[in-house]
N, CA, C and O atoms as a GROMACS GRO file, in nm:
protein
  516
    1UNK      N    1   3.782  11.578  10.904
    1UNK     CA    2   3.803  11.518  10.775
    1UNK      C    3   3.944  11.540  10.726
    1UNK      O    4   3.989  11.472  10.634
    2UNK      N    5   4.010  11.630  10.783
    2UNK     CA    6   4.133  11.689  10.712
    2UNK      C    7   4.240  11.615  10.782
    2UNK      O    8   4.352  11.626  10.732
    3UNK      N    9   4.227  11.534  10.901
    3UNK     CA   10   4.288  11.501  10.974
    3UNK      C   11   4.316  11.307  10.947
    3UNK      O   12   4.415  11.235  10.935
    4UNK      N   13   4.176  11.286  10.948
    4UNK     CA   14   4.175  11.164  10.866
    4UNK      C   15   4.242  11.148  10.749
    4UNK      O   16   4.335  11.068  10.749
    5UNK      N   17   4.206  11.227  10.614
    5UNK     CA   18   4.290  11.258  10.510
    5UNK      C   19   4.441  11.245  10.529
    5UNK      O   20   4.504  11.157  10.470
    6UNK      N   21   4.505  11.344  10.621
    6UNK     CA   22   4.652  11.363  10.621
    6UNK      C   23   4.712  11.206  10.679
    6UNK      O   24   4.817  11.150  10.649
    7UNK      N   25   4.609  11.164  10.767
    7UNK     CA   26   4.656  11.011  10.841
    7UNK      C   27   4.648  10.946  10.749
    7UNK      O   28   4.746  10.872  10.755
    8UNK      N   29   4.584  10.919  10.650
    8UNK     CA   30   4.586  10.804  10.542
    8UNK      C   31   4.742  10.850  10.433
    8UNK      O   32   4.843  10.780  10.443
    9UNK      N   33   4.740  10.950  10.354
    9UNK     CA   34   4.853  11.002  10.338
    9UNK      C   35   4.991  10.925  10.368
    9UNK      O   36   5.080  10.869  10.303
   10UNK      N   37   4.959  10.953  10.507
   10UNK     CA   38   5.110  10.907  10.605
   10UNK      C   39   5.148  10.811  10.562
   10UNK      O   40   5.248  10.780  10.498
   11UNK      N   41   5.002  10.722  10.627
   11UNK     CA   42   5.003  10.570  10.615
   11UNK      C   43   5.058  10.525  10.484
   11UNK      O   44   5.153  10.449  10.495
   12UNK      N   45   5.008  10.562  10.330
   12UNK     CA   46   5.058  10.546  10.220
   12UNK      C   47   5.201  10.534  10.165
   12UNK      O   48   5.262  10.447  10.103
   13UNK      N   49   5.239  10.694  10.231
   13UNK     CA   50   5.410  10.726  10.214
   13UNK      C   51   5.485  10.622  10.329
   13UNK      O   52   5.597  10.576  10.309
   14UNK      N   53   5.424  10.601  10.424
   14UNK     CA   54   5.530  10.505  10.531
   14UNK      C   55   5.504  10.358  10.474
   14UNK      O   56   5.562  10.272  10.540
   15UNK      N   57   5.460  10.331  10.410
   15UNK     CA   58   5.426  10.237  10.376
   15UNK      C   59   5.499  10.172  10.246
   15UNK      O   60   5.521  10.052  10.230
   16UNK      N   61   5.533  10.278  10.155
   16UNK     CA   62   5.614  10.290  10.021
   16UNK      C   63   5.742  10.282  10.035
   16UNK      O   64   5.819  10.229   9.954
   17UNK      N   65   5.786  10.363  10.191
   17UNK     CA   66   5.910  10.394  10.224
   17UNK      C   67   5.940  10.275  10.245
   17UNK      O   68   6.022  10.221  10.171
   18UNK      N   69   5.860  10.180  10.388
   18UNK     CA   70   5.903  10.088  10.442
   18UNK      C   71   5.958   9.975  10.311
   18UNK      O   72   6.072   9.930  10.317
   19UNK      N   73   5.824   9.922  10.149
   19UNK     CA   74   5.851   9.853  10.123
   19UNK      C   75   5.944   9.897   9.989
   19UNK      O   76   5.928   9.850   9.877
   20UNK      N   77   6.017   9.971  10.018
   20UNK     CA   78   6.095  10.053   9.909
   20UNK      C   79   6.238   9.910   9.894
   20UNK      O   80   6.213   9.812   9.964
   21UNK      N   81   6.368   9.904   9.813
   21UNK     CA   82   6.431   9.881   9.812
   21UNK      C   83   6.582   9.938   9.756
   21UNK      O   84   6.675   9.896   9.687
   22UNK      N   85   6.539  10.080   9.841
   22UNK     CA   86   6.645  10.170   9.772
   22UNK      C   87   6.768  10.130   9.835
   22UNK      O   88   6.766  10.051   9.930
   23UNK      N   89   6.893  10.184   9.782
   23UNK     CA   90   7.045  10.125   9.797
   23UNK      C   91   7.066  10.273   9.837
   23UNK      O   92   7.113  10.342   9.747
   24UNK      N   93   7.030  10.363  10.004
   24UNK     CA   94   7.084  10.465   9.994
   24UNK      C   95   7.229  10.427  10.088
   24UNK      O   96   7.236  10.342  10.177
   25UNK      N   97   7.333  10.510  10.042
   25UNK     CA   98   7.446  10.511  10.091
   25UNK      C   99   7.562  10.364  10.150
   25UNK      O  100   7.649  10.335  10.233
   26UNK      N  101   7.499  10.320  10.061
   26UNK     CA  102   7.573  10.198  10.053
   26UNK      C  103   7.491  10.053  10.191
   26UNK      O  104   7.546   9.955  10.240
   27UNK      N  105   7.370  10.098  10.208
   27UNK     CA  106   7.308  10.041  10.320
   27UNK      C  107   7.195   9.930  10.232
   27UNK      O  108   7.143   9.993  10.140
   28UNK      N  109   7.160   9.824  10.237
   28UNK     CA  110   7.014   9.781  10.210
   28UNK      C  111   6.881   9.783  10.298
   28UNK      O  112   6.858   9.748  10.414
   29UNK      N  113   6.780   9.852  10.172
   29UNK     CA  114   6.737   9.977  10.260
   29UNK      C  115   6.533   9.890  10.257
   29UNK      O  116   6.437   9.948  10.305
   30UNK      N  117   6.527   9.770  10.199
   30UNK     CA  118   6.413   9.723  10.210
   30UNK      C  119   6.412   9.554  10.256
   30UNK      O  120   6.506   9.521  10.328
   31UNK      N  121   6.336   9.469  10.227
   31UNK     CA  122   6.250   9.382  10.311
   31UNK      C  123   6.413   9.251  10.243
   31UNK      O  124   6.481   9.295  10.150
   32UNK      N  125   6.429   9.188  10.269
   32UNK     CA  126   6.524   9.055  10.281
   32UNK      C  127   6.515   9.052  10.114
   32UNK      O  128   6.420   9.101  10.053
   33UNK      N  129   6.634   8.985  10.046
   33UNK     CA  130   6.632   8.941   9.917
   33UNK      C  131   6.740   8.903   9.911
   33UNK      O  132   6.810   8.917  10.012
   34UNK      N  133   6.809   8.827   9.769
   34UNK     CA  134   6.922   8.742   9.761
   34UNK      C  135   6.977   8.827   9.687
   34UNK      O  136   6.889   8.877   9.618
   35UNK      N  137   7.075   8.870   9.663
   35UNK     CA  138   7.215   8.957   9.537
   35UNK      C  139   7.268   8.816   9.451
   35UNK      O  140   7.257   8.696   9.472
   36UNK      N  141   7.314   8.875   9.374
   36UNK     CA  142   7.402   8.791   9.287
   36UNK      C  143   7.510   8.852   9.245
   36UNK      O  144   7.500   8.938   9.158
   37UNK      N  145   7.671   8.807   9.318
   37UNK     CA  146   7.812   8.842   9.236
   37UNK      C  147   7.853   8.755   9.188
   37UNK      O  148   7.885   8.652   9.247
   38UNK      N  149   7.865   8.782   9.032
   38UNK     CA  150   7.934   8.709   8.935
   38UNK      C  151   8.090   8.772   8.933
   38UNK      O  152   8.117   8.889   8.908
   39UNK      N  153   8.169   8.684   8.961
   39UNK     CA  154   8.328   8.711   8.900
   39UNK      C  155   8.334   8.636   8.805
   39UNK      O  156   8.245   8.553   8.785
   40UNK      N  157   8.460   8.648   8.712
   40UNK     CA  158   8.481   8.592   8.601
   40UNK      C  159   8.670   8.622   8.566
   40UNK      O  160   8.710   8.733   8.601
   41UNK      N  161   8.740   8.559   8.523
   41UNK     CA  162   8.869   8.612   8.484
   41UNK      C  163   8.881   8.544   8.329
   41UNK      O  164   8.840   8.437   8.286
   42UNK      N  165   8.952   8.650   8.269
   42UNK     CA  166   9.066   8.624   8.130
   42UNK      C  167   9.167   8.625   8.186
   42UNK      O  168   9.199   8.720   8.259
   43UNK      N  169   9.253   8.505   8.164
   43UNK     CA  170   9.386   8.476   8.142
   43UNK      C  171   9.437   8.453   7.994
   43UNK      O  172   9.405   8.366   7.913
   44UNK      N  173   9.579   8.615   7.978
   44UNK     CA  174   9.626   8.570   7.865
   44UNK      C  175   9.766   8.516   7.935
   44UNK      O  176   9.792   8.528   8.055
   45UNK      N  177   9.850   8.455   7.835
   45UNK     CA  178   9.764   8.362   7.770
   45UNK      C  179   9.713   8.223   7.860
   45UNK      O  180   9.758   8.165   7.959
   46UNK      N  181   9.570   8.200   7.752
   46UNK     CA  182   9.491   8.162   7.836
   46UNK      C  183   9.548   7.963   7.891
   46UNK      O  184   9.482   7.896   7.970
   47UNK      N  185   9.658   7.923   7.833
   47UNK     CA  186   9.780   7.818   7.905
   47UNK      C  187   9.795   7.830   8.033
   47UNK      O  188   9.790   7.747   8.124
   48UNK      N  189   9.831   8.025   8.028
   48UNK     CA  190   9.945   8.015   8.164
   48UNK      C  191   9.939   7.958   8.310
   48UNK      O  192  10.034   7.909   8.372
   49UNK      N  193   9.802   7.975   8.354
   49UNK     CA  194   9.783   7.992   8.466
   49UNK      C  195   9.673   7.861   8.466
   49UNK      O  196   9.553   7.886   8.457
   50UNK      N  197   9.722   7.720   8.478
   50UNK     CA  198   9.651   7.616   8.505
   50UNK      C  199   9.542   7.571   8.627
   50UNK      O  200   9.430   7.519   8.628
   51UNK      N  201   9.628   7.616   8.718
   51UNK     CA  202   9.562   7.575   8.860
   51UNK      C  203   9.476   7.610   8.883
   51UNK      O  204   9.402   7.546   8.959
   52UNK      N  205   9.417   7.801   8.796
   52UNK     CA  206   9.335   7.884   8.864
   52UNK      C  207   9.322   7.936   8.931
   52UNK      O  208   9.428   7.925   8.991
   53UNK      N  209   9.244   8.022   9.003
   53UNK     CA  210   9.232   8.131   9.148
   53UNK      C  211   9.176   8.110   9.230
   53UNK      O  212   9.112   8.008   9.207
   54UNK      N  213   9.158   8.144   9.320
   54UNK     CA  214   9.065   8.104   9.487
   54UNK      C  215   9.012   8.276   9.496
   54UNK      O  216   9.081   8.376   9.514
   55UNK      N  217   8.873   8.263   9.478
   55UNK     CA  218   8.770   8.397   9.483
   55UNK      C  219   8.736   8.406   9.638
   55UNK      O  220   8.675   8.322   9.705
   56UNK      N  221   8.805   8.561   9.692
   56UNK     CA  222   8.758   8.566   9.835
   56UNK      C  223   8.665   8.688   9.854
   56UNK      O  224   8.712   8.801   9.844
   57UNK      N  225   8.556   8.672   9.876
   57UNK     CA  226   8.487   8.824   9.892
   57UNK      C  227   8.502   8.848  10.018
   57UNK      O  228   8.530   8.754  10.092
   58UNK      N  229   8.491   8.936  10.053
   58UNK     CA  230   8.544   8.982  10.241
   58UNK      C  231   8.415   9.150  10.220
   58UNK      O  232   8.380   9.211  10.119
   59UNK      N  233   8.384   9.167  10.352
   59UNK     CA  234   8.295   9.273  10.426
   59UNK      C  235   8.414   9.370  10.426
   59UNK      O  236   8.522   9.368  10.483
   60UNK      N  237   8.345   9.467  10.327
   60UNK     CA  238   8.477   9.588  10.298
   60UNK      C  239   8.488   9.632  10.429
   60UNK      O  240   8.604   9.598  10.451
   61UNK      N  241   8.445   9.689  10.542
   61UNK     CA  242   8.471   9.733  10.649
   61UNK      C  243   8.508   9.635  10.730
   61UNK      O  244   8.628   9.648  10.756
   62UNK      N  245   8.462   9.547  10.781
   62UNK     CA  246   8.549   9.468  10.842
   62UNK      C  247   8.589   9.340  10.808
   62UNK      O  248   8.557   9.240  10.873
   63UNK      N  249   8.670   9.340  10.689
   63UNK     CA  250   8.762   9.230  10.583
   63UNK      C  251   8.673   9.087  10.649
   63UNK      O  252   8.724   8.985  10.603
   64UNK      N  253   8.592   9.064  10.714
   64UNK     CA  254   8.536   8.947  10.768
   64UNK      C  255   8.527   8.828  10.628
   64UNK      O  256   8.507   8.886  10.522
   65UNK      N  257   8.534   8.725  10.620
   65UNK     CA  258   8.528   8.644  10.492
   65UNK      C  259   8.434   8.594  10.493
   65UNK      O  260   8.410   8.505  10.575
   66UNK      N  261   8.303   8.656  10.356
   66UNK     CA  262   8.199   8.634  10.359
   66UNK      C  263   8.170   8.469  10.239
   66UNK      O  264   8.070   8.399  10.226
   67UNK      N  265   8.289   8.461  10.182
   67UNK     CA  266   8.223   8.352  10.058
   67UNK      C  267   8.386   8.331  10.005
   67UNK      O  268   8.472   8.418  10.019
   68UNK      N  269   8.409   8.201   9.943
   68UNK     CA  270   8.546   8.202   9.896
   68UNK      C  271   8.523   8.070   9.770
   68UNK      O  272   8.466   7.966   9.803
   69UNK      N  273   8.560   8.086   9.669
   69UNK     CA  274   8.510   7.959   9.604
   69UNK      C  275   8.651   7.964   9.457
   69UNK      O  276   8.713   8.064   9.422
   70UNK      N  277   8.665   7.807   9.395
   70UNK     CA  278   8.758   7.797   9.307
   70UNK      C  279   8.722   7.892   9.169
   70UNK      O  280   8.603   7.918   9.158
   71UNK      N  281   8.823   7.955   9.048
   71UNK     CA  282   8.772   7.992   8.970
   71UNK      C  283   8.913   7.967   8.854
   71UNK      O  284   9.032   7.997   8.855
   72UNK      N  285   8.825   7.898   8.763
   72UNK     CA  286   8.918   7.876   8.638
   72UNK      C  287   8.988   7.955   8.596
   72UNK      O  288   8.943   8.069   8.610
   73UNK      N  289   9.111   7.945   8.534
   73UNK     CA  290   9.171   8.042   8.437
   73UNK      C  291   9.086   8.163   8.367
   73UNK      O  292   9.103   8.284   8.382
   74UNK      N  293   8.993   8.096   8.288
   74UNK     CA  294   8.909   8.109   8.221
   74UNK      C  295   8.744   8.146   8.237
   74UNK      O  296   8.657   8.132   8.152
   75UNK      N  297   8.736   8.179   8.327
   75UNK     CA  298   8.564   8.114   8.379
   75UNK      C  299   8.541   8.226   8.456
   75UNK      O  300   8.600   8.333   8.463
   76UNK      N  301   8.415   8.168   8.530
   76UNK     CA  302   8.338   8.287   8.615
   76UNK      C  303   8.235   8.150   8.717
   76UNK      O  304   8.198   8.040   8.674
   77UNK      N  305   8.214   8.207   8.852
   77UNK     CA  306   8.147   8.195   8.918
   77UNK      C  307   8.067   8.257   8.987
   77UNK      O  308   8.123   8.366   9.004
   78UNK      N  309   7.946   8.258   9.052
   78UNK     CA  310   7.858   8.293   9.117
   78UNK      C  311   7.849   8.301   9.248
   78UNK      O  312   7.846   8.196   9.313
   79UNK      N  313   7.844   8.397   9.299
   79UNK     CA  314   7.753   8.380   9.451
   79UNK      C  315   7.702   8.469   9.480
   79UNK      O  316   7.721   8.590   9.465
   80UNK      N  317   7.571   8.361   9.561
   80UNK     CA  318   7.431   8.462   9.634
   80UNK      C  319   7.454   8.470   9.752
   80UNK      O  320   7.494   8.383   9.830
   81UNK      N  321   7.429   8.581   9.769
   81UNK     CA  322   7.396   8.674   9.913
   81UNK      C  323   7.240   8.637   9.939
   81UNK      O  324   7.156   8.693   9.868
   82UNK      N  325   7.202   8.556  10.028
   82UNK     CA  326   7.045   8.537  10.020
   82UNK      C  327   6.975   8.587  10.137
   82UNK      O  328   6.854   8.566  10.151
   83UNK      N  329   7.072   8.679  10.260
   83UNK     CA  330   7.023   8.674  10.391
   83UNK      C  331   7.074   8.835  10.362
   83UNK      O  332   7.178   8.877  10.412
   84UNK      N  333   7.028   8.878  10.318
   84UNK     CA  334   7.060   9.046  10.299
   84UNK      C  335   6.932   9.089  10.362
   84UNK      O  336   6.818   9.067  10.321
   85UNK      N  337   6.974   9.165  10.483
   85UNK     CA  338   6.831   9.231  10.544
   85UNK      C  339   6.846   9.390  10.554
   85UNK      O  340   6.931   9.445  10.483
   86UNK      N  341   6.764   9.466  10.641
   86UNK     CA  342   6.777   9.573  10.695
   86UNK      C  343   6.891   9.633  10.727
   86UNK      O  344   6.930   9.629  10.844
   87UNK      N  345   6.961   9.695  10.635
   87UNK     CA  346   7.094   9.766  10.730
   87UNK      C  347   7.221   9.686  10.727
   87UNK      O  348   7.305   9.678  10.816
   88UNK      N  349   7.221   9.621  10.591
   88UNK     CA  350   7.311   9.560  10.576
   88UNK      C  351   7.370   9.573  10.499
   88UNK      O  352   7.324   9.541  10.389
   89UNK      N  353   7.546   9.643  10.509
   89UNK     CA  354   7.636   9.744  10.420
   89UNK      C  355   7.585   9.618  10.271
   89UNK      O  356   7.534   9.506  10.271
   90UNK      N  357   7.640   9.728  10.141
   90UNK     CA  358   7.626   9.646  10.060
   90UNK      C  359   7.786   9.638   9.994
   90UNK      O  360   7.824   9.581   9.891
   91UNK      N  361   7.856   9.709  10.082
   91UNK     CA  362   8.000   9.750  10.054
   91UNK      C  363   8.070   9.622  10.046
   91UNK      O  364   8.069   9.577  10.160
   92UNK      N  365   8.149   9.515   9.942
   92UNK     CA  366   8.234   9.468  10.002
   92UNK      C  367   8.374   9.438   9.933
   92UNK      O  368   8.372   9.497   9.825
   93UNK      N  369   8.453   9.393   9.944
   93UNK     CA  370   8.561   9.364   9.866
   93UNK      C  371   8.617   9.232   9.797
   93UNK      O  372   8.662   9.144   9.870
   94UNK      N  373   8.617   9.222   9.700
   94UNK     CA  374   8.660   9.100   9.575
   94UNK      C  375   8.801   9.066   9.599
   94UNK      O  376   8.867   9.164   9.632
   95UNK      N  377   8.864   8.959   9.592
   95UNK     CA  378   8.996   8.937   9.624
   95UNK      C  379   9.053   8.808   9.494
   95UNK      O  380   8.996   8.700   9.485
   96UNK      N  381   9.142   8.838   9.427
   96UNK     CA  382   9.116   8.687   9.335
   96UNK      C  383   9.344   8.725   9.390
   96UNK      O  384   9.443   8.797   9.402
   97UNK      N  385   9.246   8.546   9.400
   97UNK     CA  386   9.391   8.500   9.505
   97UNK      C  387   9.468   8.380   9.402
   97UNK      O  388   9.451   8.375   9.280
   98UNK      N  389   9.564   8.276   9.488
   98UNK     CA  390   9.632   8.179   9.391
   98UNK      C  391   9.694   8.228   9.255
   98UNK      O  392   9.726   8.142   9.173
   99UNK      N  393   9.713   8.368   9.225
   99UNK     CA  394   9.764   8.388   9.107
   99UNK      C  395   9.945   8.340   9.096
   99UNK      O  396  10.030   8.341   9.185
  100UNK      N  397   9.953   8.307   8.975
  100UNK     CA  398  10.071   8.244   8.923
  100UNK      C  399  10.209   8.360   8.984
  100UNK      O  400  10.188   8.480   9.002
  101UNK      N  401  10.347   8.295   9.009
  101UNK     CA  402  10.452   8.426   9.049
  101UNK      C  403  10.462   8.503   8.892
  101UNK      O  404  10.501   8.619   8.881
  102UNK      N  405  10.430   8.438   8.801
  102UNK     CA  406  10.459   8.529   8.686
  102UNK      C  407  10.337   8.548   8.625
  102UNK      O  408  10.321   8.545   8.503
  103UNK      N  409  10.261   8.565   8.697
  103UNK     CA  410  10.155   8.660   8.632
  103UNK      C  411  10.085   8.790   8.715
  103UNK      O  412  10.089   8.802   8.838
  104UNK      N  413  10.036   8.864   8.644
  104UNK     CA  414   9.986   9.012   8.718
  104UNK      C  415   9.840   9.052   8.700
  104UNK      O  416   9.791   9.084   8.592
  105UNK      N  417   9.766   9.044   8.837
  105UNK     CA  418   9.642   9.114   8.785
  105UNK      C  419   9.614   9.262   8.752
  105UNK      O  420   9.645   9.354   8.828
  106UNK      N  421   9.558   9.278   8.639
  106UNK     CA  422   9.545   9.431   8.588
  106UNK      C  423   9.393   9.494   8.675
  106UNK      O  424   9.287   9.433   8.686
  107UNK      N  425   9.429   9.651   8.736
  107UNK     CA  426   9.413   9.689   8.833
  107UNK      C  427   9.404   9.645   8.958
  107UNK      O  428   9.487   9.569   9.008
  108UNK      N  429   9.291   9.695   9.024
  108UNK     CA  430   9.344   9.666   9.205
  108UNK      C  431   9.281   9.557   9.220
  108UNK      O  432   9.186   9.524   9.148
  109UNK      N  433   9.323   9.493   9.307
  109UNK     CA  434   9.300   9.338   9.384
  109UNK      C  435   9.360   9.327   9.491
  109UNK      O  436   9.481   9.308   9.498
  110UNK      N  437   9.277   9.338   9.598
  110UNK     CA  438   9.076   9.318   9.590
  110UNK      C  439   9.037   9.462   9.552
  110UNK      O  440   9.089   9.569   9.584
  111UNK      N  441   8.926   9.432   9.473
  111UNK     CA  442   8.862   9.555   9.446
  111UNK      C  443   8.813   9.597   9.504
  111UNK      O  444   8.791   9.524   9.600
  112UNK      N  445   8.753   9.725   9.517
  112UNK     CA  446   8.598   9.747   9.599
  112UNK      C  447   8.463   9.755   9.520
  112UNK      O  448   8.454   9.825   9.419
  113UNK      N  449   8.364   9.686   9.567
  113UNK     CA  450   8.256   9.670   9.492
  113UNK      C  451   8.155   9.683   9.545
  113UNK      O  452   8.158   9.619   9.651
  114UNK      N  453   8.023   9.752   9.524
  114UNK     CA  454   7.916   9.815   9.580
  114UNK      C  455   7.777   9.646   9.517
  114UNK      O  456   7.739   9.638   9.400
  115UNK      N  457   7.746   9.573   9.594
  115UNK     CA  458   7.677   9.484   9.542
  115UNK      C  459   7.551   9.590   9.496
  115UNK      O  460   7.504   9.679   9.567
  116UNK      N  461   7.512   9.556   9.364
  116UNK     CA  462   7.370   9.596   9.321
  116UNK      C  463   7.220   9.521   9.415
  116UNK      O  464   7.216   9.469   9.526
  117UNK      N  465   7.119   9.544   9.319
  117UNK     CA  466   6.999   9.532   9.437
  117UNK      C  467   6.973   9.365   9.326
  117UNK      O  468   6.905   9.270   9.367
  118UNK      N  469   7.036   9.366   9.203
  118UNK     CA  470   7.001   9.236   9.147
  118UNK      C  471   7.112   9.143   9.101
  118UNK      O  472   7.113   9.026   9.141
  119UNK      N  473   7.223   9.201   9.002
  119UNK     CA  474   7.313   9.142   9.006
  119UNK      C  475   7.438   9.226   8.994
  119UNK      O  476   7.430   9.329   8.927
  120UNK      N  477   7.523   9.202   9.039
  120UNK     CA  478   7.682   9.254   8.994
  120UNK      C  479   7.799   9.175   8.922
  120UNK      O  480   7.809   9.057   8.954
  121UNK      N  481   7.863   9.212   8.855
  121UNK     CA  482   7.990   9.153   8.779
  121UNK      C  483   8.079   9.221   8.792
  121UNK      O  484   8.072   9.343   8.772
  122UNK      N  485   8.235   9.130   8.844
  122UNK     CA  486   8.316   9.150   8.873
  122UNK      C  487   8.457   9.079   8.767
  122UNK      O  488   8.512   8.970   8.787
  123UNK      N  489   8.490   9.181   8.652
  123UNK     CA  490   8.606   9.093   8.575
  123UNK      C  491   8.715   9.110   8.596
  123UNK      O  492   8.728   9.232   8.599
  124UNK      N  493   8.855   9.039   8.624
  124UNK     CA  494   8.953   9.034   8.652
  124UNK      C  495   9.015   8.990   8.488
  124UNK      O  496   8.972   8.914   8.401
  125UNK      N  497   9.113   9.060   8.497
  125UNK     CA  498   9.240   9.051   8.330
  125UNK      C  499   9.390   9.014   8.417
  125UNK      O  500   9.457   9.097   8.479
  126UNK      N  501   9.417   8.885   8.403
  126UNK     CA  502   9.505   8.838   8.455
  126UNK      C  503   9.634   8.821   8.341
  126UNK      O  504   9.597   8.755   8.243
  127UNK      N  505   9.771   8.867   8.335
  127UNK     CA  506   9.838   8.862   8.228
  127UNK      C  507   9.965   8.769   8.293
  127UNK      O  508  10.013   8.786   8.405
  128UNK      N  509  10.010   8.660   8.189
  128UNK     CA  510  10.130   8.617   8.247
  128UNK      C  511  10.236   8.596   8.175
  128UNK      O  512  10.199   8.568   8.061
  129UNK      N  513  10.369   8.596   8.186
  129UNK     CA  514  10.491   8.645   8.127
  129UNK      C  515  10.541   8.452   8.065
  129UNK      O  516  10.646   8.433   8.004
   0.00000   0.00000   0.00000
C-alpha cells in the first residue's frame, strides 16, 4: 500500500512539473505558447525623426534575426513568438535601427530583454538635436 501511495505521489508531482510553465534560467520550461513583445518609441521632438525606425529583435546568443518590422516616430508595434517550445532561450535582444544622424537613443541599443511568459514591453526615448 505504501508503495502504491508513493507511485501516485510521483505521478502527481511529475505531472505538475511537466505541465508547469516556469521561466527557470532564462529557458521555457512548459508545453508550446505564443509571447508577446511590444516596442514602442518617443521621439522628442516628436517632428524630428519622420521616416521612423526598423525594429530588429535578434536571439541574444546567437544575434540570429528572429522578427524585424517598421516603427513610427511615435508608435509601438507588436510581435508574437507563437512557436516557443521546450528549451527555448527566452533571452533575446531589441535593436531599434534607421535612427536619424542627429538623433540619440537614450540607453543601450539593442537592449537585452528576457521575454516574459505573457507579455513584454520594450520603450525606446529617442532625442534629436
Amino acid at each position: 500500500m505504501h508503495a502504491s501511495l508513493l507511485r501516485m505521489l510521483l505521478a502527481v508531482t511529475v505531472a505538475s512539473l511537466v505541465g508547469s510553465t516556469a521561466c527557470d534560467a532564462g529557458f521555457f520550461q512548459g508545453p508550446t505558447t505564443a509571447l508577446l513583445l511590444v516596442v514602442s518609441a518617443e521621439t522628442e521632438p516628436s517632428y524630428a525623426d519622420t521616416n521612423g525606425y526598423r525594429v530588429q529583435v535578434l536571439g541574444a546568443e546567437s544575434a540570429e534575426l528572429l522578427a524585424e518590422r517598421f516603427l513610427s516616430a511615435n508608435g509601438s508595434t507588436g510581435f508574437e513568438f507563437s512557436s516557443i517550445t521546450f528549451g527555448t532561450s527566452l533571452d533575446v535582444l531589441v535593436h531599434l535601427g534607421d535612427v536619424d544622424q542627429h538623433c540619440a537613443v537614450a540607453g543601450q541599443n539593442p537592449r537585452a530583454v528576457r521575454l516574459a511568459l505573457t507579455r513584454t514591453e520594450v520603450e525606446f526615448r529617442v532625442t534629436c538635436s
